[in-house]
Structures are given as C-alpha cells and as structure tokens.
C-alpha positions as CSV (number, residue, x, y, z in Angstrom):
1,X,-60.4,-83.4,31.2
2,X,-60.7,-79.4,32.2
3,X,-63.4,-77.2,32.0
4,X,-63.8,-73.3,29.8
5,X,-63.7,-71.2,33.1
6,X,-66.0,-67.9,31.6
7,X,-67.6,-66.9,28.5
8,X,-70.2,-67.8,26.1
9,X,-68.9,-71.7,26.8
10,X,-68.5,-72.0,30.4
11,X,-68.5,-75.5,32.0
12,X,-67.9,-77.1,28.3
13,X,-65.3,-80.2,29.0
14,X,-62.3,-80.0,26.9
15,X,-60.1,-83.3,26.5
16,X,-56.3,-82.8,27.3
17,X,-54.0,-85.4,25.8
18,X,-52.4,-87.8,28.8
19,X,-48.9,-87.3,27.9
20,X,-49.2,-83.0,28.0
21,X,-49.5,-80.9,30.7
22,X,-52.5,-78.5,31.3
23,X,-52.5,-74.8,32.3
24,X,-54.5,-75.1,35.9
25,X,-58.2,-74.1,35.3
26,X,-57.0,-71.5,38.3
27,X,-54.1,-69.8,36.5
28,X,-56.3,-69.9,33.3
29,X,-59.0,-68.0,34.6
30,X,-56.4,-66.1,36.7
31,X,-55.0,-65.2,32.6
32,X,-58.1,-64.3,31.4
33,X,-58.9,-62.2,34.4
34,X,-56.0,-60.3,33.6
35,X,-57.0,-59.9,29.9
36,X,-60.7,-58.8,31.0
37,X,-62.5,-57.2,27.9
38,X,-59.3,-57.3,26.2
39,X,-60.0,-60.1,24.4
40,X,-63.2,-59.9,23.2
41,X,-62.7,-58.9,18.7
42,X,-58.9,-59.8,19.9
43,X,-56.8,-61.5,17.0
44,X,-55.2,-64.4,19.2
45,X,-52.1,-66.8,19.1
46,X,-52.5,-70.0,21.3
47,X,-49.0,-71.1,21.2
48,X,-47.4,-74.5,22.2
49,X,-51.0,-75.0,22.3
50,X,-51.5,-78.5,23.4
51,X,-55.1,-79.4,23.9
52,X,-56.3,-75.8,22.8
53,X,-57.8,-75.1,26.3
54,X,-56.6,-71.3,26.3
55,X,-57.4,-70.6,22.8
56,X,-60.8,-72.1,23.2
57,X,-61.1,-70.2,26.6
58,X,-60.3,-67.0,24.3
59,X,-63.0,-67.5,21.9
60,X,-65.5,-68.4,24.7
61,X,-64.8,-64.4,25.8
62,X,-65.4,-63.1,22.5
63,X,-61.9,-63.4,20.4
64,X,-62.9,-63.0,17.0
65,X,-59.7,-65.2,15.7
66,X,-57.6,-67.5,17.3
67,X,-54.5,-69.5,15.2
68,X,-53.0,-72.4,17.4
69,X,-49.8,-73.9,16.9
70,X,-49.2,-77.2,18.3
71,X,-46.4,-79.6,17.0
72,X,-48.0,-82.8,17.7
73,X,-50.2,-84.6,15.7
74,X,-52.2,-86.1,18.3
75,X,-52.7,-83.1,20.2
76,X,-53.6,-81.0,17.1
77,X,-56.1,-83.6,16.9
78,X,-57.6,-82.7,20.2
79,X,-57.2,-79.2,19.6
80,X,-60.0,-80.0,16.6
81,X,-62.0,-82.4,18.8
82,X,-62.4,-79.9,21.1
83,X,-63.0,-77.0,18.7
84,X,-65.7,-79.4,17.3
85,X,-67.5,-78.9,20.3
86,X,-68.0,-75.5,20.2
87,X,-69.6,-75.6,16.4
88,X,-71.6,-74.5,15.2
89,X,-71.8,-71.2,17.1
90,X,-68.1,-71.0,16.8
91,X,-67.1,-70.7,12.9
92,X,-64.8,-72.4,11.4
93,X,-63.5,-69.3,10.1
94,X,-62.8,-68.1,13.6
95,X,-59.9,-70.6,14.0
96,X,-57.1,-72.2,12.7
97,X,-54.7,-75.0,13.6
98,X,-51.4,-75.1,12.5
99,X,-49.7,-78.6,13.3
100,X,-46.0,-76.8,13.1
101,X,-43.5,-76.7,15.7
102,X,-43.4,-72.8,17.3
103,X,-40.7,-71.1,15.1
104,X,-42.7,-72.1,11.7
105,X,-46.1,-71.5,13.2
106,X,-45.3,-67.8,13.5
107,X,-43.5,-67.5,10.5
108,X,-46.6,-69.2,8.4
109,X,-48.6,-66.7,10.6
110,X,-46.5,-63.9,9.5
111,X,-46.9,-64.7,5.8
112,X,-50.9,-65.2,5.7
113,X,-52.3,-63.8,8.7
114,X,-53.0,-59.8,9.9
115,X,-50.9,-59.2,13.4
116,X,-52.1,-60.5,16.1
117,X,-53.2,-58.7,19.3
118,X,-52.5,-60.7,22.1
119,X,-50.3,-64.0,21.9
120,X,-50.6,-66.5,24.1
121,X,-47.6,-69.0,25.0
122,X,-47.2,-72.1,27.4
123,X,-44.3,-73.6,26.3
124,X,-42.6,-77.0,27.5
125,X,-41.1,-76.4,31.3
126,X,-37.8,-76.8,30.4
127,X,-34.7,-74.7,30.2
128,X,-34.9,-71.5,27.3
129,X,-38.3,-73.0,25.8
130,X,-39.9,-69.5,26.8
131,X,-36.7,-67.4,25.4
132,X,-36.7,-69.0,22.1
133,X,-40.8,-68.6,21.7
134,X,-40.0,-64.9,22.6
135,X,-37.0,-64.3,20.2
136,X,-39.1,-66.2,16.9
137,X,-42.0,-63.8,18.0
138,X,-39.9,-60.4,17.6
139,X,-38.3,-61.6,14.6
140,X,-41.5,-62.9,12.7
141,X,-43.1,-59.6,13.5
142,X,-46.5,-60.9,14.2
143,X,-47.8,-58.9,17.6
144,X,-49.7,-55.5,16.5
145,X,-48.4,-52.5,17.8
146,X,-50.5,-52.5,20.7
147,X,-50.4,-56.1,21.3
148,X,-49.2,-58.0,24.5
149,X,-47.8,-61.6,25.0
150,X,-48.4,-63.9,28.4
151,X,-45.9,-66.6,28.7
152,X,-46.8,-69.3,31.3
153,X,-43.6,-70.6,32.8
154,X,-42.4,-72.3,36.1
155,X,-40.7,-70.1,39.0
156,X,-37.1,-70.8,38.5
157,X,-37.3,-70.1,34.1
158,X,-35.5,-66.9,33.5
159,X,-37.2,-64.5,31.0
160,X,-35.6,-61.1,29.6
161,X,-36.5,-58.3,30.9
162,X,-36.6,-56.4,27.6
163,X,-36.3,-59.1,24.0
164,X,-36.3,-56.9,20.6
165,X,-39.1,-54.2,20.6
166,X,-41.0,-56.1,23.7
167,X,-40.4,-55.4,27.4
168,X,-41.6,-57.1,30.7
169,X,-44.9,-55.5,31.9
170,X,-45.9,-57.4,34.8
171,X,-45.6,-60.6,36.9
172,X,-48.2,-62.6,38.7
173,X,-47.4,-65.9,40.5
174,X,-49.3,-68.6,41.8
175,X,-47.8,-71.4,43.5
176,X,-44.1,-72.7,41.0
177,X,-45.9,-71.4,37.9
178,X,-45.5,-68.0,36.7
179,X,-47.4,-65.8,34.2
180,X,-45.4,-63.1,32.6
181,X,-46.9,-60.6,30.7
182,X,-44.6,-58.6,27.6
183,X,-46.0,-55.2,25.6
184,X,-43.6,-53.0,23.5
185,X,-41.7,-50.5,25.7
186,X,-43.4,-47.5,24.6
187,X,-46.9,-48.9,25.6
188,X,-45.4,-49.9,29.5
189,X,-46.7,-47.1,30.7
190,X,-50.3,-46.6,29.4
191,X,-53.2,-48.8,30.9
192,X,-54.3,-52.2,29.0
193,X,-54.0,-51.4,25.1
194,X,-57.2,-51.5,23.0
195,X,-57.1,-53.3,20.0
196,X,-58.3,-51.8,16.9
C-alpha cells in the first residue's frame, strides 16, 4: 500500500501490485515538489505506470488530464481500482488507461490525444529501459513545446545528455534512485515553463 503525499487527496491509500516496484512516497513527493504549481491544468503522461500512484498524485495537485500506460493487465487493473477511489470528484473524463506496452502507448497518444505538458516515466530498473522510453517519446511527438519529462531511474542507468529536440535540465538524487528532469534545449535556460 502507499499513500497520495499532497493535494486535494492526501492520505488516500493506493494499492500497489506485489510483484512491481513503487516510486518511494519520499522521491514522489520530492517529484512533485519539484513540479510545484506546474501541474495543476497540466496534461499528464504516467508512463510504465504500475499502480498509477504518480498519475493519481498528479490529479490530486490539480492535473486536469492524466493518460497512463501500463502493459500489464493486472496492474492496469489497479491503476482503475485506485482511480475508483478518487470518484466521483475525479471524472472519468479526467483519465485514461491505456493497457499497451510504452512505445504503443505514446503512439495511440499521439494519434487521439492534444500534447502533453509534462510526462512522467518510471521505467523497469534495468539496462536502456529509460533510453528507449526517451527515444519513442521524441519520435511520437507528444510533449508540448513547453513541456518537461522526469525519468525515475537508479544511480548507475546512463541517460543522454541531449535525445532529439530534448536536453537534460537537471538532476536530483536521493539515495541509488535518480530523478532526471528533460525540457527542449531552447527552454534550458528560462525558469519552470507555464503550460497553456
């Protein structure tokens, strides 16, 4: 079990399928801390989303969207459990679950869905699982111009610096996990974007 750290929803208990690992309720909030008012009316992406726990975090700080892609079936049926708990103040036009491995989440995305402002990813910790997310985001094209991506990953994982359009913002680390933070190169040097 793990608990919504902030928002409208704090303290809700979210069920996490045994056999997948969690995002620590400290690097979440750590995440969302970063993020600040960022995400509130944000168009979000909770990707390799397991039980759901950062998309439903993002709609308990005000996202107005948030697509989850999670290949399996079991955990996309946690993902709904949980989001069933949140009804009825959160609509279920708000969300949407898409039980597709990564590369054909963001390509259905791509093909029904405005871009998306911030995307979210915690892949599997193993070797390239990060890179590969990164390269099927660039090429489906579904981050709005002044979007940013956070990729959760272990210490020793290897991201690019720059991938396509995107380049590496910023780094925070706590304890062997790692969150890096991407943005298109030409907004590196401007505060936090604003959505619009």
């Amino acid at each position: 079990m793990s608990r919504i750290t902030g928002g409208e929803f704090k303290g809700f208990t979210l069920k996490i399928p045994g056999k997948l690992r969690a995002t620590e309720a400290k690097v979440r909030q750590a995440l969302f801390n970063i993020l600040g008012s960022f995400i509130e009316g944000a168009r979000v992406v909770d990707g390799f989303a397991g039980s759901g726990a950062l998309g439903c975090e993002a709609l308990s700080r005000g996202a107005e969207f948030v697509a989850f892609i999670e290949s399996d079936g079991e955990a996309a049926v946690t993902i709904r459990d949980n989001l069933a708990k949140l009804s009825p103040e959160v609509p279920p036009e708000a969300w949407r679950v898409l039980n597709l491995d990564i590369e054909r989440g963001f390509r259905t995305l791509a093909e029904r869905e405005a871009p998306f402002d911030v995307v979210l990813l915690d892949p599997p910790y193993r070797a390239d699982q990060g890179k590969k997310a990164l390269n099927a985001l660039v090429d489906c094209a579904i981050l709005a111009p002044t979007g940013l991506v956070a990729v959760e990953h272990e210490r020793r994982a290897i991201l690019p610096v720059t991938i396509g359009p995107l380049s590496q913002w910023k780094q925070h680390r706590y304890g062997d996990t790692v969150l890096s933070f991407y943005r298109r190169t030409h907004e590196i040097a401007s505060d936090l974007p604003r959505h619009v």
